[in-house]
C-alpha positions in Angstrom: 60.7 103.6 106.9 59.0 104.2 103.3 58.8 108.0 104.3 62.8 108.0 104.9 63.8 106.4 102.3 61.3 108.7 100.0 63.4 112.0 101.9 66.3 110.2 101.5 66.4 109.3 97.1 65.0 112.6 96.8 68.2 114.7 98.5 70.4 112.3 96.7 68.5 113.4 93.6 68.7 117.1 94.4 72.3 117.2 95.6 73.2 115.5 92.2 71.6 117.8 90.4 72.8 121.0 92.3 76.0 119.9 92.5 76.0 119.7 88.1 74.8 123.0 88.1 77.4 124.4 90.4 80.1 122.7 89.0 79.1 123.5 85.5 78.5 127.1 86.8 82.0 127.4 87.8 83.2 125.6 84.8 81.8 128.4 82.0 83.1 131.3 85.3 86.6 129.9 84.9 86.5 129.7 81.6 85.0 132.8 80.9 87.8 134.9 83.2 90.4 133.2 81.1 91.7 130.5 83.5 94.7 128.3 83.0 94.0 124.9 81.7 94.8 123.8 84.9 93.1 126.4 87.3 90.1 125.2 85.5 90.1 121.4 86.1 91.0 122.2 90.0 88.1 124.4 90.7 85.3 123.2 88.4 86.2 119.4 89.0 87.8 119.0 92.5 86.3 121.5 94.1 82.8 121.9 92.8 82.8 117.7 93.0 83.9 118.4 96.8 81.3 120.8 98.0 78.3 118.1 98.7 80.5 116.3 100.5 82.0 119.2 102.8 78.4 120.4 103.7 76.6 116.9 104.6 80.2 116.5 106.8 80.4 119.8 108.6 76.1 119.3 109.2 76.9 115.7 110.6 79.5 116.8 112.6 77.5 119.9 114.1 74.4 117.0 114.5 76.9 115.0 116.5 76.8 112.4 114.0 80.8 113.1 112.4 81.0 108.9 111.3 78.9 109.5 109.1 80.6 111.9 107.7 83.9 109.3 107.7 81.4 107.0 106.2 80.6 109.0 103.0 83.7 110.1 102.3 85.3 106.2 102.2 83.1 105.2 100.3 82.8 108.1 97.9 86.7 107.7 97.2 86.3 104.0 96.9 83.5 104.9 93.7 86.1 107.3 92.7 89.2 105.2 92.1 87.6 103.0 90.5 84.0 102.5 88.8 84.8 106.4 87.6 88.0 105.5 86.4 86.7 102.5 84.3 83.7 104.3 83.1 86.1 107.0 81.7 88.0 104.7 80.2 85.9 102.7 78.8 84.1 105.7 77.0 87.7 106.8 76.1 89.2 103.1 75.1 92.4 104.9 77.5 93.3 107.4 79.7 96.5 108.8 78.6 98.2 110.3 81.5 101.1 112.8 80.2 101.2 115.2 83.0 103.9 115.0 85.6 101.1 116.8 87.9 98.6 114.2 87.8 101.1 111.2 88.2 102.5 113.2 91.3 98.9 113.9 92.1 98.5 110.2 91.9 100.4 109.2 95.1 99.3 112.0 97.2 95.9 110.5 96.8 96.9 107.3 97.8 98.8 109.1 100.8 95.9 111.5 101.5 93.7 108.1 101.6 96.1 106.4 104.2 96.8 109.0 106.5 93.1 109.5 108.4 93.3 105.6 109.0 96.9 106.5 110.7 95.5 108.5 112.7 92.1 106.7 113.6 94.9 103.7 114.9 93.9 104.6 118.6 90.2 104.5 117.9 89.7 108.5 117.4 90.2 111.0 114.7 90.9 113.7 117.2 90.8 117.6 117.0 94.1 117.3 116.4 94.4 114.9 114.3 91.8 117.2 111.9 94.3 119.9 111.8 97.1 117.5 110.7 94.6 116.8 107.9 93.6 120.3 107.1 98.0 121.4 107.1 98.3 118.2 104.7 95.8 119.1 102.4 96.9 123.1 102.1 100.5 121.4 101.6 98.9 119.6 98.8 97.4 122.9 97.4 100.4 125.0 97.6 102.6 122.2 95.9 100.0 122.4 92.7 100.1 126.3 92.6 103.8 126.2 92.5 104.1 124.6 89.8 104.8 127.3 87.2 103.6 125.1 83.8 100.5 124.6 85.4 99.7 128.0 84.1 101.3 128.3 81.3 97.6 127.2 78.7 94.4 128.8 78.5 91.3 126.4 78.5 89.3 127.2 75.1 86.8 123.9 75.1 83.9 125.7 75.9 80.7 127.6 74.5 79.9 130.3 77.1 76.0 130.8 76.3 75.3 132.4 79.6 76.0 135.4 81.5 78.6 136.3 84.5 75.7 137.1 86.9 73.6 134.3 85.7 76.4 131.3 86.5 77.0 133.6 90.1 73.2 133.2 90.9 73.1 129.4 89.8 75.9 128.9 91.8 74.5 130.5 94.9 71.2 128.8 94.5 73.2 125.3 93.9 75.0 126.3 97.2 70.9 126.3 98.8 70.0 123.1 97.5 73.2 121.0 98.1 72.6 122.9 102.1 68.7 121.4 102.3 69.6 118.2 100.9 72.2 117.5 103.0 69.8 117.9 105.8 67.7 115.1 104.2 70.4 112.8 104.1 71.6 113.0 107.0 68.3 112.9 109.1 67.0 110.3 106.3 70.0 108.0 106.8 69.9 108.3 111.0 66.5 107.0 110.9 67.3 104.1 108.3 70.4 103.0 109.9 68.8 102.3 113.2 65.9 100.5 111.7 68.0 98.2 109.6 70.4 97.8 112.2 73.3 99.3 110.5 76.3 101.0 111.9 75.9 104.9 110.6 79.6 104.8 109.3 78.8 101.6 107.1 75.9 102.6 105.8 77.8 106.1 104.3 79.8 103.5 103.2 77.7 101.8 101.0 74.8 104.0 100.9 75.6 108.1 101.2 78.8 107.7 99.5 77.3 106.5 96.4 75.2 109.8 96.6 77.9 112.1 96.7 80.2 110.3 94.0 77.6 110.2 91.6 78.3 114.4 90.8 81.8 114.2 90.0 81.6 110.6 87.8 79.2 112.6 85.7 81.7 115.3 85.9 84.0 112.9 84.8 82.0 111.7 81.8 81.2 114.8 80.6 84.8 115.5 80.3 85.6 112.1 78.5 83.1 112.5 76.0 84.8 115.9 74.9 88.4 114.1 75.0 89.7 115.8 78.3 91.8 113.1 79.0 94.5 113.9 81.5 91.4 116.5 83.5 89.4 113.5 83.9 92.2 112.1 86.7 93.0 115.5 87.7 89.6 115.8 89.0 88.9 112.8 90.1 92.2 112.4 91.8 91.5 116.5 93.2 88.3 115.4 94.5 89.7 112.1 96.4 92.8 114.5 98.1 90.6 117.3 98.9 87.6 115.0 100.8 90.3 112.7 102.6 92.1 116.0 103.6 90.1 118.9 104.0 86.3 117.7 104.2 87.3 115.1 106.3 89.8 117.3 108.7 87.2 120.1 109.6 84.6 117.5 110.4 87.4 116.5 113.3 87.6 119.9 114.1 84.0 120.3 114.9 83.6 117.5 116.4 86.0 114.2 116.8 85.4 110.8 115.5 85.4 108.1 117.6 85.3 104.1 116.2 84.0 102.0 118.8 84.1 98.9 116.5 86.7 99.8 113.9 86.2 95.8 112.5 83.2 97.3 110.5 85.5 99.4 109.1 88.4 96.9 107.7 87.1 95.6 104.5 86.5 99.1 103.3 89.8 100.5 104.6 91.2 97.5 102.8 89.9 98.3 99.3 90.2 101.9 99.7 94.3 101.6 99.6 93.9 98.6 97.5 92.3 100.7 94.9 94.2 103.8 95.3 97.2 101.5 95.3 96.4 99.7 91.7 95.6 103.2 90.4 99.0 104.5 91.1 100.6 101.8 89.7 98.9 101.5 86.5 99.3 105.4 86.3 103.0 104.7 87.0 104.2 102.2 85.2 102.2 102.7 81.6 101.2 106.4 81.9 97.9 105.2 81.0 94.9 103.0 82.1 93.8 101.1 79.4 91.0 99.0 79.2 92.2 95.5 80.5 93.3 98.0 84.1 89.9 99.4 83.9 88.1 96.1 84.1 90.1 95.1 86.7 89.3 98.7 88.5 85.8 97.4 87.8 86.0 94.5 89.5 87.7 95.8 92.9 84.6 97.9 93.4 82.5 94.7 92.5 84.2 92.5 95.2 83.8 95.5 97.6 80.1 95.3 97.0 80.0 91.9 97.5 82.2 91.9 100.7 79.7 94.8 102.1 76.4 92.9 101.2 78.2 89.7 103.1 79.2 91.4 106.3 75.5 93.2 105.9 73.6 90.1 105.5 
């Protein structure tokens, strides 16, 4: 057990830090090839914050372990709505949310949350049912890249230090580690589960899905200590869409997930649309989160940690 959990905090370790140096890799790339504003916060936030997430999926599918996969990815989202939110704020005092994109982008990630639990009604997330998520997610990306406005601001908040080959080396070594330490996590948490007793899709859940989330909520902060207000939600928001969606529809692909017991699931289905829900609205409704909405982010992921540690005791 000591020796799993040892394989397991180290690959949670090294996939946070690969992940940084990819994402931040691709950040100065983007910046340095003159990206839009926007081109910039979708690729070096949603998808660098993504690619942990679609590896230790498509290597827990291919192991024949795909709820574990479904596991991580709940409870990644439910991080990401809200302690990252409330962390942003709070470091920000508010979140100002002026951009028709991310308010839009809002209620697709509240949709994008829903729809696998639609489909996981009859107690599978078929083959077919991952290609319904893979069409809804390229709908999603081919709504933001219509947008013509999106494109209309060059990013400048920057200092490139490095070279073009240098970031393209970091990020293919980044792409290495984030490979090997999904392989930890994965064998790490199939031995812990079954010595603590714990389904595999609870303990992503609760345990994986803290791992992966961690990447992007420093992403997050990194932005809302240099004032990128409305790229902090466009990330976070990109990040939540693009796992629910894509990461989550190609692990159906390669192999379907089947809930035996979906009662395990309920009280993190339930604050995953609760959360998404309250986000939307206070994005809404005040085209802000403030720091009174925060709190109360804040304490939706506390209740969900004290509903999990209930159902787990």
């Amino acid at each position: 057990m000591f020796f799993n959990v040892v394989i397991f905090l180290f690959s949670c370790f090294l996939i946070i830090f690969a992940s940084r140096i990819i994402i931040d890799a691709l950040y100065r790339l983007a910046c340095r090839l003159c990206w839009k504003e926007f081109i910039v916060a979708f690729f070096a936030a949603s998808v660098g914050a993504v690619i942990p997430e679609l590896f230790i999926g498509v290597r827990a599918a291919l192991k024949g372990v795909p709820e574990l996969a479904l596991g991580s990815i709940i409870g990644q989202n439910i991080i990401l709505f809200t302690l990252s939110v409330a962390i942003c704020t709070f470091i920000l005092k508010e979140i100002v949310v002026e951009s028709r994109t991310v308010r839009a982008g809002a209620a697709f990630s509240l949709f994008a949350v829903t729809l696998p639990f639609i489909l996981l009604w009859d107690g599978v997330l078929s083959r077919i049912d991952g290609v319904i998520l893979i069409a809804a997610c390229f709908f999603y990306i081919y709504w933001l890249f219509s947008e013509k406005d999106h494109f209309l601001k060059k990013y400048e908040g920057v200092s490139l230090k490095s070279s073009v080959p240098k970031d393209i080396l970091t990020v293919f070594f980044g792409f290495l580690f984030v490979v090997l330490s999904a392989e930890g996590i994965i064998y790490s948490a199939q031995n812990m589960s079954i010595h603590l007793g714990i389904p595999l899709a609870i303990f992503g859940i609760f345990v994986v899905g803290m791992g992966v989330a961690l990447p992007e909520t420093f992403f997050s902060v990194a932005l809302a200590s240099r004032g990128h207000s409305w790229m902090i939600l466009g990330g976070l928001l990109g990040a939540i869409s693009l796992s629910a969606t894509l990461v989550l529809g190609i692990v159906a692909v390669i192999s379907p997930i089947e809930v035996v017991d979906f009662s395990s699931l309920r009280v993190a289905q339930f604050f995953l649309i609760s959360a998404g829900f309250f986000l939307f609205l206070f994005v809404r409704t005040n085209n802000k989160i403030t720091k009174k909405e925060a709190f109360f982010l804040l304490g939706v992921y506390l209740l969900f940690l004290l509903f999990e540690f209930i159902i787990l005791a």
